[in-house]
KOLVO-19610 format. One record per atom (N, C-alpha, C): x, y, z. Coordinates in steps of 0.1 Angstrom, whole numbers, plus 2048, in hexadecimal, padded with zeros to 3 digits. Atoms other than C-alpha are relative to their C-alpha. Layout:
<recs>
XYZ...
</recs>
This chain:
<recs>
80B7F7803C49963CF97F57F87F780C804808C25958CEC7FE8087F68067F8805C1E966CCC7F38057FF8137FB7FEBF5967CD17FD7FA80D8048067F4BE8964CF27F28067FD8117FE801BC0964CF27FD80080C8077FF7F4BB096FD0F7F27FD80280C8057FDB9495DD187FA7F07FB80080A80AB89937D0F7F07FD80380E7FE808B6293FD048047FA7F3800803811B59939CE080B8067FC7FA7F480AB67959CD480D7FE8017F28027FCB89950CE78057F67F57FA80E803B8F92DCDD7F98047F08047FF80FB80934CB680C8087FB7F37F5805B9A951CB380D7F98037F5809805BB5937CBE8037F47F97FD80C807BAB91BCAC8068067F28027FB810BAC935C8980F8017FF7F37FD7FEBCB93FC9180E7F88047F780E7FFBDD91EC998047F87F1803803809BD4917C768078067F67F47F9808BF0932C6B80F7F88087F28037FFC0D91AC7E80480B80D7FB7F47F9C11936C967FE7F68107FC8057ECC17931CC27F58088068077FA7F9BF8937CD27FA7F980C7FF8007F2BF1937CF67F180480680A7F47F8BC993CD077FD7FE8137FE7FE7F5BC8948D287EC8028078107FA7FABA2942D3D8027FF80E7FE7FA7F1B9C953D5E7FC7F38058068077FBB87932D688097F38017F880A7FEB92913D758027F37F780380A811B888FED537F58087FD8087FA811B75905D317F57FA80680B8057F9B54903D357F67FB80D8048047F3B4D8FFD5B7F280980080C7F77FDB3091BD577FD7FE7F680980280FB15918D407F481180180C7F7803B0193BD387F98067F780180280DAFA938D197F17FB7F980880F801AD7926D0C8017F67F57FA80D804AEB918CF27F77FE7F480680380BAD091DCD58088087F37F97FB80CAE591ECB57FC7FE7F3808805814AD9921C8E8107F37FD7FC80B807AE8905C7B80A8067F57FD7FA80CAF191BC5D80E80B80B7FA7F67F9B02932C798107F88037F580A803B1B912C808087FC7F87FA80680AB2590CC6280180D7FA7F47F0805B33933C5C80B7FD80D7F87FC7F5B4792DC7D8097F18007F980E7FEB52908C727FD7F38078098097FAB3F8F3C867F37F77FF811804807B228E4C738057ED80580280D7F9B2C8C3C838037FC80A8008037EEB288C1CA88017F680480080E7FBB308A1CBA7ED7FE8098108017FEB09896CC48017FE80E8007FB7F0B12897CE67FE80D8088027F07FEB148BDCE57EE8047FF80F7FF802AF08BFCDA7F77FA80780B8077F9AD28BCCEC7F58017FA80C80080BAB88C5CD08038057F57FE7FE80DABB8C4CAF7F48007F680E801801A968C5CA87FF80E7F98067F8803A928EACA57FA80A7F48067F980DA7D8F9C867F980F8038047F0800A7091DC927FA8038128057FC7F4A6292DCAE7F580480080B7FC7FAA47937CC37FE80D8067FC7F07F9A4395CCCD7F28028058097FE7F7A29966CE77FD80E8047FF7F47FCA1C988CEE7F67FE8138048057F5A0E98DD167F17FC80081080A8019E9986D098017F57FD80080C8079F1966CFF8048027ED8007FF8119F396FCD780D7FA8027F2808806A0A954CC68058057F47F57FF815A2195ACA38087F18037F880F7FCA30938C9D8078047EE7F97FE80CA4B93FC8180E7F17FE801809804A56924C7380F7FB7F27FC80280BA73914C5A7FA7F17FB805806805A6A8FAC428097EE8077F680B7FCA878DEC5580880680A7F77F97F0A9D8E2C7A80B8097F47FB7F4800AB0902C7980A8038097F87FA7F3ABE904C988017F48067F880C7F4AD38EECB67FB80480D7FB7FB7F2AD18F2CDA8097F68057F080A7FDAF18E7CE48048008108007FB7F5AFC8E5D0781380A8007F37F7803B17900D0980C7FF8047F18087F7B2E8F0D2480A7FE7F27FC80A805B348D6D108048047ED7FC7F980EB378EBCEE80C8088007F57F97FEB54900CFC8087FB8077FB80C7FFB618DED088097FB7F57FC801807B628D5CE980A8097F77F47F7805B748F4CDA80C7FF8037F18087F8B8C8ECCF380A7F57FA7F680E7FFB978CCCE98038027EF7F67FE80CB9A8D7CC280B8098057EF7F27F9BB48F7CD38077F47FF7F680B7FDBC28D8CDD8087F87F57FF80E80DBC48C1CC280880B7F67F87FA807BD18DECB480D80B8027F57FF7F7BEE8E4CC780080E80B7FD7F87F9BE5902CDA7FC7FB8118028007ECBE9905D027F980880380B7F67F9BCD90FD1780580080B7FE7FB7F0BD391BD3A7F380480580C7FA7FCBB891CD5180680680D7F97F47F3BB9934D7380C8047FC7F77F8804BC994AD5F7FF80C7FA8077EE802BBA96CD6780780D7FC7F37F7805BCC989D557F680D8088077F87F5BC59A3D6F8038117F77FB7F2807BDB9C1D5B8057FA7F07FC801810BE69C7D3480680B7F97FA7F5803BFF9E0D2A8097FD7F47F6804809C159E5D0B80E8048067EF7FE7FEC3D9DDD108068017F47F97F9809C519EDCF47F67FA7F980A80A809C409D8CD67FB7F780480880E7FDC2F9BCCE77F680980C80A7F97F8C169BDD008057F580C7FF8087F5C189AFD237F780580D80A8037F8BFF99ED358037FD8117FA7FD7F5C009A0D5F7F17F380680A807801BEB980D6D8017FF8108008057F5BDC975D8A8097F28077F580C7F7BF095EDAC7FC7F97F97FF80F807BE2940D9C8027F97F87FC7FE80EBEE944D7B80D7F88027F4803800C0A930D6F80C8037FD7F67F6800C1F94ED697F980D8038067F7801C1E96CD767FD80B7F77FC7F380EC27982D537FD7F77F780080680CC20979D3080380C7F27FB7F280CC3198CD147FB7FC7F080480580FC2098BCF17F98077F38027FB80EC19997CCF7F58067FF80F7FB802BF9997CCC7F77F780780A80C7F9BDC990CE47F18067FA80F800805BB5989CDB7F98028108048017F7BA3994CF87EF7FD7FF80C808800B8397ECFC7F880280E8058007F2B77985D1E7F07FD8068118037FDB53983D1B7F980D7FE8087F67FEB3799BD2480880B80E8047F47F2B469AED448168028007F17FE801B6C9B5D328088098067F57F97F6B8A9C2D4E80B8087F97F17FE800BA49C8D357FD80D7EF8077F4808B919DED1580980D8027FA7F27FFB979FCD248128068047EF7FD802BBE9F6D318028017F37F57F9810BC69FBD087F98087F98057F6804BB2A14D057EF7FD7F7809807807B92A01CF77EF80180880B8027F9B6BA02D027FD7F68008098097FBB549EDD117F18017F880D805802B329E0D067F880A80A8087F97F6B1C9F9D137F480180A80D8017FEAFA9E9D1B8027F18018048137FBAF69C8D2D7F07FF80480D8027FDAD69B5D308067F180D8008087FAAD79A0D4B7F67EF802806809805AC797BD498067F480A8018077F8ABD95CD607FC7F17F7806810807AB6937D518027F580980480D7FAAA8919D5F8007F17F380080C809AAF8F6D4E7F27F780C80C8067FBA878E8D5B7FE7F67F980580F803A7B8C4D577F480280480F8017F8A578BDD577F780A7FA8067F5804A498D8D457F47FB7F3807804808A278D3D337FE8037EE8047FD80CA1E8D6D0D80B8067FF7F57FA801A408DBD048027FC7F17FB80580CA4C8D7CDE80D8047FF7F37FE7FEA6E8D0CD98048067F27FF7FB811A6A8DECB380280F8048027F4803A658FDCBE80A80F8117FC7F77F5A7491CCD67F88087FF80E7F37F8A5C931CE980680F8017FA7F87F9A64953CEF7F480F8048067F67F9A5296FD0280280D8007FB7F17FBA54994CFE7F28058068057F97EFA4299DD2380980A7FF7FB7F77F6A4D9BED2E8017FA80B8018017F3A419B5D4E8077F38057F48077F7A5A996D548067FD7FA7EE7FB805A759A0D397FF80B7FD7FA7F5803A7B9C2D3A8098047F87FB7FB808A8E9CED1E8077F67F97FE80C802A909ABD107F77F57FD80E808803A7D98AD0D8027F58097FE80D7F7A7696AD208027F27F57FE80D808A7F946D0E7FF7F58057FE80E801A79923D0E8067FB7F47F8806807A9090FCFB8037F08018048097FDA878EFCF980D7F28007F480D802AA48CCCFD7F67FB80080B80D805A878B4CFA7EF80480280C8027FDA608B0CFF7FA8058118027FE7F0A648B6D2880A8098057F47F97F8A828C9D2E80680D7F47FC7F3807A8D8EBD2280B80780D7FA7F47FAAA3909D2C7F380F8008087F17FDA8E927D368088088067F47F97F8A9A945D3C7FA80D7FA8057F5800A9496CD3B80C8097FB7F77F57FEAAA989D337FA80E80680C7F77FCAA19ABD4480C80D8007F37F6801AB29CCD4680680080F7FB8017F7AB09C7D698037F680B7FC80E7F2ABC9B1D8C7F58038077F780A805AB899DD987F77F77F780880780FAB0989D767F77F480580480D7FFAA996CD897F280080780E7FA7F9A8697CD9B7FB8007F380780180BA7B980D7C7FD7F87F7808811804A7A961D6F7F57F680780D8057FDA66952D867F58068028097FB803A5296BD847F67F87F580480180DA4F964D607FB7F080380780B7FEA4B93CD6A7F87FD80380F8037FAA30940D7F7F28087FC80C7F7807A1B957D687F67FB7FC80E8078019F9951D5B8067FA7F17FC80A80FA07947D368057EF8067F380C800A2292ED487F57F980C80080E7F6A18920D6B7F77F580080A80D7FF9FD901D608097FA7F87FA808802A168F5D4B80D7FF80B7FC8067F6A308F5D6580280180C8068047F1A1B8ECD8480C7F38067FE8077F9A2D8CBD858148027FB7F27FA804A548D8D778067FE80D7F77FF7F4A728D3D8980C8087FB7F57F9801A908EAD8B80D7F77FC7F38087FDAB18D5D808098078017F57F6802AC98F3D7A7FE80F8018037F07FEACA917D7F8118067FC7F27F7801AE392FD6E7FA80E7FA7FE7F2806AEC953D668098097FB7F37FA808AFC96BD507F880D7FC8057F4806AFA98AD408078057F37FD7FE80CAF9996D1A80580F7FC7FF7F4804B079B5D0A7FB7FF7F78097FE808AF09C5CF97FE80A7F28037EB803AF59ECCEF8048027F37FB7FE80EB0D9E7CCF80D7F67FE7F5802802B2D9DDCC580A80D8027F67F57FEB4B9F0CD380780C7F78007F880CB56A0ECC380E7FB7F57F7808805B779FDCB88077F28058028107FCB809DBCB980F7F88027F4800801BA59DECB980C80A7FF7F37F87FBBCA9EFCC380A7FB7F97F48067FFBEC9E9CBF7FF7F58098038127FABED9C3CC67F77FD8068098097FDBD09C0CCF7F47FD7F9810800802BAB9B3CC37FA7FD80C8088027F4B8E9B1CD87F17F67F680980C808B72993CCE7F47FA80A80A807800B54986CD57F48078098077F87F7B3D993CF58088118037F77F47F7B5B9ABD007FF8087F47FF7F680CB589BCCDB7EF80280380B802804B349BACDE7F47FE7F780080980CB319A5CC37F27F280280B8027FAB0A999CD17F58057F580C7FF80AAE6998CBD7FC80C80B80A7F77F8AD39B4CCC7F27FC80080D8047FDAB59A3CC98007F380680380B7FBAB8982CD380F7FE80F7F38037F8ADC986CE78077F57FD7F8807806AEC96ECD680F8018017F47F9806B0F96FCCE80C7F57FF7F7809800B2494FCC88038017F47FC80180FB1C94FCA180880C7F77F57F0804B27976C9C80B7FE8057F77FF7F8B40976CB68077F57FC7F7808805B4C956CA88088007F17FE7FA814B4C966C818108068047F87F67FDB5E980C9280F7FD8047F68067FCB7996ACA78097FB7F47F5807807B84955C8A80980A7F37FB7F480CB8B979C7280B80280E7F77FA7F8B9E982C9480C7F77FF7F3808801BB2965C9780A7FC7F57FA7FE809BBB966C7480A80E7FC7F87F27FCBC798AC7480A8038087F38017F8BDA982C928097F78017F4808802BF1968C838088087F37F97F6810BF3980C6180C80680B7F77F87F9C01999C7F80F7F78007F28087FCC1B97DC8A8037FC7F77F780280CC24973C6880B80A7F57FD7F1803C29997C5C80480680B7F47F87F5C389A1C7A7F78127FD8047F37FFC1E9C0C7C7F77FF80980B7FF7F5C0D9C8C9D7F780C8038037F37FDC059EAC937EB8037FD8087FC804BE09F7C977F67FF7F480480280DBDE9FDC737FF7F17F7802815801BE59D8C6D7F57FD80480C80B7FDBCB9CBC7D7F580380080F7FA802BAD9E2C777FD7FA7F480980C80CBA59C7C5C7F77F78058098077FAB969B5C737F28058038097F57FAB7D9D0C7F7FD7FD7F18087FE80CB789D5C597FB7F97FA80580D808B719B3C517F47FB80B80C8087FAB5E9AAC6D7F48087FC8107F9807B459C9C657FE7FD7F880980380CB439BFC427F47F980480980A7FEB3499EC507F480380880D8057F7B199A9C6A7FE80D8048007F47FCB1E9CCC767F580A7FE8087F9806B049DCC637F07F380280A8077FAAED9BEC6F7FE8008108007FE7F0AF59C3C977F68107FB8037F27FCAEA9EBC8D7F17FE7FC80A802802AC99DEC807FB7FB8078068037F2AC49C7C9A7FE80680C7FC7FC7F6ACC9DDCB37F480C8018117F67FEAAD9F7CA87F47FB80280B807802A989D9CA27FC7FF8118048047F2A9D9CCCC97FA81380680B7F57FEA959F5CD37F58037FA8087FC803A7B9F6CC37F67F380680D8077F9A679D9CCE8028028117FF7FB7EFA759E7CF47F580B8028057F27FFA61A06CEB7EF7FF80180C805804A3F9F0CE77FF7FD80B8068037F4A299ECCFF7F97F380080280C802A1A9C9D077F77FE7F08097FF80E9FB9D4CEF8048027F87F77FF80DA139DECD68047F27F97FC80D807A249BECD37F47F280180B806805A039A7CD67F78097F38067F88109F69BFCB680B7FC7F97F480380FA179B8CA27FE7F280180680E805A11994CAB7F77F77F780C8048029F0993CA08028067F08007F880F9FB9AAC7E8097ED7F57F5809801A1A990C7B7F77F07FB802806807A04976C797F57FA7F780480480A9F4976C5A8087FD7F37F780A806A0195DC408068047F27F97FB80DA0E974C288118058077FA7FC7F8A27984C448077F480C7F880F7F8A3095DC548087FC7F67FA806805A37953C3281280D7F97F17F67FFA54975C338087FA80D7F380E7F6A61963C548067F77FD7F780B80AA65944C408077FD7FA7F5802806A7694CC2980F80A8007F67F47FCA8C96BC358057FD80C7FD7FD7F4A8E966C598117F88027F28057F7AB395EC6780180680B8007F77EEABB960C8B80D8087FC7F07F6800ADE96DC828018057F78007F380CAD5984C677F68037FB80C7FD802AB9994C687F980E7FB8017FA80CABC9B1C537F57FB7F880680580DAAA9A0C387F180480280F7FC7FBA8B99CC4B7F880D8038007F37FEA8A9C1C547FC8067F77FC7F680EA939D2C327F37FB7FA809801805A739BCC277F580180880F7FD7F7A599BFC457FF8127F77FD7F0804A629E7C3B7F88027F18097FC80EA549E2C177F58007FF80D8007FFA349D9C217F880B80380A7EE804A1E9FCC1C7F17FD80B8098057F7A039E8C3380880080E7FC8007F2A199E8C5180580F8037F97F27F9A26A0DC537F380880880A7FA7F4A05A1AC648067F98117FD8077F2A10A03C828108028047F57FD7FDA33A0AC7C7FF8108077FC7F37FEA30A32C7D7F780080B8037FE7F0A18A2ECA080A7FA8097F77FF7F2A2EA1ECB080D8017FE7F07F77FFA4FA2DCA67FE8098087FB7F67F8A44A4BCB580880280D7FB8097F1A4AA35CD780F7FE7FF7F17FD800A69A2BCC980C80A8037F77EF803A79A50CBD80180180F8017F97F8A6DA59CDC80A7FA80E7FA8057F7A7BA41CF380E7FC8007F3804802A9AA39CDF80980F8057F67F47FBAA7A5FCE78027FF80C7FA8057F4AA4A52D0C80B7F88037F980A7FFABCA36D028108057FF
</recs>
């Protein structure tokens, strides 16, 4: 019998078995796919600061393909810029393969066994343990065990067998890795809130050097991938790339809506996408979901050392991971509806409010992509921005009782 079997080998997966290898304990992760890393849907832009809460602040330089980046670029559909800014790089873009590659081979180094094509199709409890039911290709068909982490991603099968929800709100999302693309700055990420070709979302450039980026859209609706080139060939985008070549095309889709209403059972936790453990504003979710994984994987070696698989045992995990972020997903999560509720003119006016240099230099020194609380609680004190707030809340109120 495996004492921890991890389902899924994502971040969230393999972070929650590295934590937990680290109590001595027998752990086992099971991915539906034929190897780690074979899909890339991710664009892989990670804070720096965000790395080094999840243990990682020193990536082999292979993994990276820009280490350049100091702030971004935000675009409303008139053209209006905000260019917010830190004072030194901030952020990675990493290539994600090769980052969940790399997790791999610490699991390894740290003696856990990965199994790939090894789809757990069913999940039921057998007296005290749990037992897992896998797909023909699997290298068994049963697996009996203590306690599993179920990591599955954004579109999780096995949630509801132990009685658990799902992520309620997916955004769906298309990205192109483009070469050739003009006036490009590798300092900086572009991003786009268009209605009209991201829908309940935004469009991004994300720059790996001076010519080549990832672009890409999220939208509420399919197919994502129409809407991107929409968005490429618009009047902002297509003169810079007239002479662009396509190298790559991928897709995926983010949960958006919240975090699940609980995050754990008898033997089991749930971590990372499949908790939906995701930024609501940007869709993120490696650096939370990775917070999150390594309090799971810790928790779930407590269980097998203490020999307690009960429920009550393990709702420490839930209560620790909310300490950490919980109350910043619920912030972010009004923030992203509320700029959904704005109409293009809306967000070219906050643009235009945003940038005067009293209100860049609150970016600068507040702004975090992964915790952005801060920024909030002080745009809010500003007595000069609640006329624009209380017109276009009404939009919000109004439209959030649709949501």
């Amino acid at each position: 019998m495996k004492k921890i079997v991890v389902i899924g080998g994502g971040p969230a997966g393999l972070l929650s078995a590295i934590e937990a290898s680290k109590y001595d304990v027998d752990v086992l992760v099971l991915e539906s796919k034929k190897g780690i890393g074979i899909t890339e849907h991710c664009a892989g832009l990670l804070s720096i600061e965000g790395l080094e809460k999840i243990g990682l602040n020193k990536l082999p330089s292979e993994i990276i393909q820009n280490k350049e980046i100091i702030g971004a670029k935000i675009f409303s559909a008139n053209g209006t810029e905000l260019v917010v800014e830190k004072n030194s790089n901030h952020a990675l873009v990493v290539d994600r393969s090769k980052f969940n590659r790399y997790l791999a081979s610490i699991a390894h180094d740290n003696g856990i066994e990965i199994r790939t094509n090894s789809r757990v199709k069913n999940i039921h409890r057998k007296s005290e343990n749990i037992e897992l039911v896998l797909g023909k290709q699997a290298k068994e068909s049963r697996i009996t065990t203590k306690v599993s982490i179920l990591a599955e991603g954004r579109f999780p099968k096995l949630n509801s067998q132990v009685g658990l929800s799902n992520p309620d709100e997916i955004i769906f999302a298309s990205q192109f890795i483009i070469d050739g693309i003009e006036n490009l700055d590798n300092r900086y990420v572009e991003l786009y809130q268009i209605s009209k070709y991201a829908p309940g979302f935004f469009g991004w450039i994300i720059p790996i050097d001076n010519s080549v980026a990832k672009v890409g859209i999220g939208t509420r609706y399919r197919p994502a991938k129409k809407y991107l080139r929409n968005f490429i060939n618009s009047e902002l985008l297509k003169e810079r790339f007239y002479s662009a070549k396509i190298l790559r095309e991928m897709s995926g889709a983010i949960p958006l809506g919240s975090y699940i209403n609980r995050s754990y059972t008898d033997n089991i936790l749930v971590v990372g996408d499949a908790a939906g453990q995701t930024k609501p504003t940007t869709g993120g979710g490696v650096i939370l979901g990775g917070i999150a994984a390594r309090i799971a994987g810790e928790i779930a070696a407590k269980a097998i050392i203490e020999e307690n698989y009960k429920k009550s045992f393990l709702k420490q995990y839930e209560k620790r991971w909310k300490k950490e972020f919980a109350r910043n997903l619920f912030i972010m999560k009004l923030v992203r509806q509320y700029l959904d509720s704005l109409d293009d003119k809306d967000i070219d006016n906050l643009l235009k409010i945003f940038n005067k240099p009293k209100y860049k230099q609150i970016f600068t020194s507040k702004g975090d992509v992964d915790n952005q609380q801060a920024i909030v609680w002080k745009l809010l004190t500003k007595v000069e921005l609640w006329p624009f707030f209380m017109k276009t809340g009404l939009k919000f109120i109004f439209k959030k009782n649709k949501w």
